[in-house]
N, C-alpha and C positions, 0 to 999 in steps of 0.2 A: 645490727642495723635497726636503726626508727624509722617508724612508719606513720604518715599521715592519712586520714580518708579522702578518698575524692567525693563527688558530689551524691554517689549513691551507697554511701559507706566501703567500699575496695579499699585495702591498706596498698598505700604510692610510697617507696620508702623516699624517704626525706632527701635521698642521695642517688640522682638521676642521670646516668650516663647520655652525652651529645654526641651522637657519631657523625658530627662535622669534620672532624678533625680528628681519624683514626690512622694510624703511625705509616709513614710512608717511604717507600724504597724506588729510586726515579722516577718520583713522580706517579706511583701508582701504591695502590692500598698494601701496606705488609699483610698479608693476611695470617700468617704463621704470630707474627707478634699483635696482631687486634682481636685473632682467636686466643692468646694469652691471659689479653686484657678483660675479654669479653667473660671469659670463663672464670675468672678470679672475681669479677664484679659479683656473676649471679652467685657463684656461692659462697658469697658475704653477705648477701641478701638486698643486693641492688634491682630492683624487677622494673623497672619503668627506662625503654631506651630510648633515643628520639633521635630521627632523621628527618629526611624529607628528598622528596621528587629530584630538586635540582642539586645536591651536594652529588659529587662525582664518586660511583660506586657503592656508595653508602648504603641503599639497601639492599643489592646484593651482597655485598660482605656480611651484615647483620645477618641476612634470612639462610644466606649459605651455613654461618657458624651455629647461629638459634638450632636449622632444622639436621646437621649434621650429630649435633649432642642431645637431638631431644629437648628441647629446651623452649619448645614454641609457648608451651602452659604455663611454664614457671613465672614467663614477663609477658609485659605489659609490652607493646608497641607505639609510639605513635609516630604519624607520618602526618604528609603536608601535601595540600592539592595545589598547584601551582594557579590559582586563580587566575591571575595577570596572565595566564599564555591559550585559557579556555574563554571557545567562542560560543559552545551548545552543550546542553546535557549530554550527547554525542561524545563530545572532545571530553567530558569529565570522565563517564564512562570508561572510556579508550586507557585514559591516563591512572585513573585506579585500577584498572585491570591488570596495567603494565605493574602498576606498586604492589599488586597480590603477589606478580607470579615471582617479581623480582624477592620478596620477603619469604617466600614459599609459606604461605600461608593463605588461607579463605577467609578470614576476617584479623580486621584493622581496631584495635581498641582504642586509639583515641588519635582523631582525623583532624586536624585541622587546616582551617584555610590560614597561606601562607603570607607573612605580611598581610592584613588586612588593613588598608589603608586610613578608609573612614566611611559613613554610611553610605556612598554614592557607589561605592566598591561593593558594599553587599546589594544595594536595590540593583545593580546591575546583574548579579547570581539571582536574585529570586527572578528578574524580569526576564534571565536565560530558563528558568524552572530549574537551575541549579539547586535550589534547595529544597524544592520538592523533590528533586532525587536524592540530596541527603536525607532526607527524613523518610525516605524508601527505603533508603538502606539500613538504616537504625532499625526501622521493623523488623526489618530479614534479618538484624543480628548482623550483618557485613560490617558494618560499621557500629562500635558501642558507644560510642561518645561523638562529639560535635562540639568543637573549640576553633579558636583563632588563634594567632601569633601576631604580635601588634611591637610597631616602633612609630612613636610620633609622641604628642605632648593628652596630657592629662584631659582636658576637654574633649576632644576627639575620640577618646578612650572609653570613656563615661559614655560615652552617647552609645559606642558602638557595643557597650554591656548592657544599653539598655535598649537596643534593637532587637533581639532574638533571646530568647529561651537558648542561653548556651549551656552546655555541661559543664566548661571548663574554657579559661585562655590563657596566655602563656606572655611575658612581660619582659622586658630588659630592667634589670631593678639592682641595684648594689648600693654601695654608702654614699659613691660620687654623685650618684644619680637620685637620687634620694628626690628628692625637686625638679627634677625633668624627666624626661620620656613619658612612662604613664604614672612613675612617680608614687610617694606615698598615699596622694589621695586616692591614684587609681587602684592602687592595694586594697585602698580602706572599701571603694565603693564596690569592688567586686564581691569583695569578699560579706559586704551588704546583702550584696544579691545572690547572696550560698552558690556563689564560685568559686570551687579552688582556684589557684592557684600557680604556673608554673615560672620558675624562675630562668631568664637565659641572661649569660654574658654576668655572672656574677660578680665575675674576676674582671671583667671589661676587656675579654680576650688578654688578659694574661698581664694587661695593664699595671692592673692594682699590686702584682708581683715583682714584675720585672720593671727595671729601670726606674725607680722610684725617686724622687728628687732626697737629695741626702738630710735632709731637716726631717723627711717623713720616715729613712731608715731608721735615726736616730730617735724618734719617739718609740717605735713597735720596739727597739732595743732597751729600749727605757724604762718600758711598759712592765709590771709584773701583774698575770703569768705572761711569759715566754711563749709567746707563739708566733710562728710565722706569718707574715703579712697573708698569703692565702688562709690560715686557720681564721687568723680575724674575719678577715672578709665572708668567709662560709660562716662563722658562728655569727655574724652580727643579721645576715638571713635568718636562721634556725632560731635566732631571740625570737622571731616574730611570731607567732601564732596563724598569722594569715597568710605567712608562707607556705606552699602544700610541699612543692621537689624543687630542688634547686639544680641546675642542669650543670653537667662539670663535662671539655671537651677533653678529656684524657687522653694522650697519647705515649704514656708511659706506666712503668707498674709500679714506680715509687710515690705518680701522682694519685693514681688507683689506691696504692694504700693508706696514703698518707689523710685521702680525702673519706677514707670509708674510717680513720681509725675517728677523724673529725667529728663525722656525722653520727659515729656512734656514743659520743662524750656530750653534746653539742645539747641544748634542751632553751627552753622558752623561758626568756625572763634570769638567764645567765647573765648577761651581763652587766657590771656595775653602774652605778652613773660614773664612778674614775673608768672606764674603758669607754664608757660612749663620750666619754669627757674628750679621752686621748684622741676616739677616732674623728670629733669633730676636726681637732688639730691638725691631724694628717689632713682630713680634709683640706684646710687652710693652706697647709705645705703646698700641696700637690697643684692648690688651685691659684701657688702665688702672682703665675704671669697668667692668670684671668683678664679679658678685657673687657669686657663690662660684670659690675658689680649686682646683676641679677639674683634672683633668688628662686626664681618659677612659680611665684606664685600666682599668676596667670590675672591680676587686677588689672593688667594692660588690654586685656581681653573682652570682647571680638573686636578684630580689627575691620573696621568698613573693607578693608579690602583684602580680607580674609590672610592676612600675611601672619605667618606664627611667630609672633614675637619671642616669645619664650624658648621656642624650641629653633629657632634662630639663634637667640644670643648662646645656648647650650654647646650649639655646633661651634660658632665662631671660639667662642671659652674651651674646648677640648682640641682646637688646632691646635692652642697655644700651650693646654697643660697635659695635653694627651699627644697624639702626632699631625700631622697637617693632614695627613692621609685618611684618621680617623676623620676630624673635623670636617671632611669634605664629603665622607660618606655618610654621616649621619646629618650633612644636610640635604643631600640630596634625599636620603630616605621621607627626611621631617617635610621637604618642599616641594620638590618638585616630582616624585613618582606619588603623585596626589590627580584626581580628576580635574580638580581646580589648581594649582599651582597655587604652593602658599609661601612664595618667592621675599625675602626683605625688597627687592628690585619691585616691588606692586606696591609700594607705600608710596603715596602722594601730598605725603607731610600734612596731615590734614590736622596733627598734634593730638587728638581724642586720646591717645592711649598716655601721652605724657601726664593728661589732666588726674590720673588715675594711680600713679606709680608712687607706692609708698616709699621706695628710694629714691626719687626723683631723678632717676635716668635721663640724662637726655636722649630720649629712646630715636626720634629720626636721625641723630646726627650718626647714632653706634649702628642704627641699619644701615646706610650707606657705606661705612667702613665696611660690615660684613659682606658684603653684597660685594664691594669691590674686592674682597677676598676669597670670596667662596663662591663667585660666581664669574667663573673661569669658562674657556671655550669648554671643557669637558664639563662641565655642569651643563652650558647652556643646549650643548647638545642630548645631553638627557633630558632635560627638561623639552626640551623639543619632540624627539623622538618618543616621549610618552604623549605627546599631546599628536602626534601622527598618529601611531598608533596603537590608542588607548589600553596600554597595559593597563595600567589603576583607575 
């Protein structure tokens, strides 16, 4: 296994188990096969797992297997404070307590707030003293680190790395995404600001694997070396330098091996300009029923009425090259579980953003399509019921 450092020199190995998705038998955790899994990880040298508050079981299974082997010292933990569902220091309190006793352990290595939306999300925690208690707890050692997990567009990103003295944050980042969510720039800008690093959704939940359009099998087939569409997708992470762990949701022990033999071949500045050549292509493949010809490069940007353009056309583009089901969740994520709703439906064609667009998008006409697409009675009822009550 490689190892990267986190922010205070600790070796994070390069290859970080997700226990979102730990192997299941009707509906409930196999614990017999995730204690397989778990167990074959750390002695490969995988020390960094990650859960969180809201995934079903997940940290009791973790803290069950970790403290049943021993095993509490060997890894790294990190967990997730369910923000959106805390009203007072009180309610954070309550809910990391519950995360100790469920992980069986007295301190949490690396905490972060879950989804963090955008700076109104955090002045909301400081204005509960929510982070005056984090930063109590980091004294006492309960807590050793202080990070976020973020899904939304690059600007929003950047601000909220540059709100707080963080240790660490955690990013949706692969090859498709390259130019949306928080994106290469927000790679670039973190890692400015001597942040590690964490990678989630490498693979885009299994995306960039399964079900691939046939033009894109045919390139990775084409390609020499020989590797599987998952090998690309984890080495073209591990090229980076400002990648710290890349998170992988394993729920099998050929994906555990196959991803550890990965991470241990995998090094920075592997790959050729003919492979980043190729993975542009697939790119291309995967993105061919794209409906707007976007790029994310955010010059459409700020919108008088705060609407995310970028990360709008992203959503509506992954309905179509990804599943409807994706595209629907990642816009509700990028719009409407926000303080402010940053809805395409709040554009009042006022055209500013078209004056700007180096592809010349006609950017009101492609928001209203989206909008008539992705803003269905089930969005508008999320969007609703955060603005009742104020999850984000």
């Amino acid at each position: 296994m490689q190892y990267r450092n986190d922010k205070y020199g600790n070796p994070v190995s390069i290859l970080g188990f997700g226990c979102m998705r730990f192997p299941q038998t009707l509906g409930k955790i196999d614990m017999a096969a995730t204690e397989e899994l778990l167990l074959h990880a750390v002695e490969s040298g995988v020390n960094y797992f990650d859960t969180a508050y809201i995934y079903p079981g997940s940290e009791a299974a973790l803290g069950d297997i970790l403290h049943k082997h021993g095993l509490r010292e060997k890894v790294s933990i990190a967990t997730k404070l369910p923000h959106y569902l805390i009203r007072s220091v009180e309610g954070a309190e309550k809910t990391f307590q519950e995360e100790l006793r469920r992980l069986k352990t007295d301190y949490v290595d690396y905490y972060l707030m879950h989804m963090l939306t955008d700076e109104g999300a955090w002045e909301k925690l400081k204005a509960l003293g929510v982070v005056d208690w984090l930063e109590e707890q980091k004294r006492k050692g309960v807590i050793r680190q202080i990070g976020f997990s973020y899904h939304g567009n690059s600007d929003t990103f950047c601000r909220l790395v540059d709100a707080y003295d963080w240790d660490f944050c955690q990013i949706q980042y692969n090859y498709m995404d390259e130019h949306s969510q928080a994106g290469r720039r927000g790679l670039d800008h973190a890692h400015e600001k001597g942040l590690p690093v964490v990678i989630m959704e490498p693979l885009r939940g299994g995306r960039l694997v399964n079900n691939l359009p046939a033009a894109a099998e045919k390139l990775f087939a084409a390609h020499d070396p020989h590797y599987t569409p998952a090998q690309w997708g984890l080495r073209w992470l591990w090229d980076q330098e400002k990648v710290t762990c890349v998170l992988s949701g394993m729920n099998a022990m050929a994906q555990v091996q196959d991803n550890i033999d990965t991470a241990c071949h995998a090094s920075v500045g592997a790959l050729t300009e003919a492979d980043q050549a190729m993975l542009q292509q697939v790119v291309q493949a995967i993105n061919a029923g794209m409906k707007v010809g976007c790029t994310g490069c955010g010059y459409c940007m700020p919108c008088p009425k705060k609407v995310d353009i970028p990360g709008t056309f992203a959503a509506y583009n992954h309905r179509y090259s990804d599943t409807k089901l994706r595209g629907l969740i990642e816009y509700a994520m990028c719009t409407a579980l926000r303080r402010e709703p940053t809805s395409a439906s709040n554009c009042v064609g006022c055209g500013k953003c078209e004056q700007h667009c180096p592809q010349g998008i006609p950017i009101r006409e492609k928001l209203k399509e989206a909008s008539a697409e992705l803003e269905g009675p089930l969005y508008r009822m999320v969007r609703k019921a955060n603005q009742i009550f104020k999850f984000f």
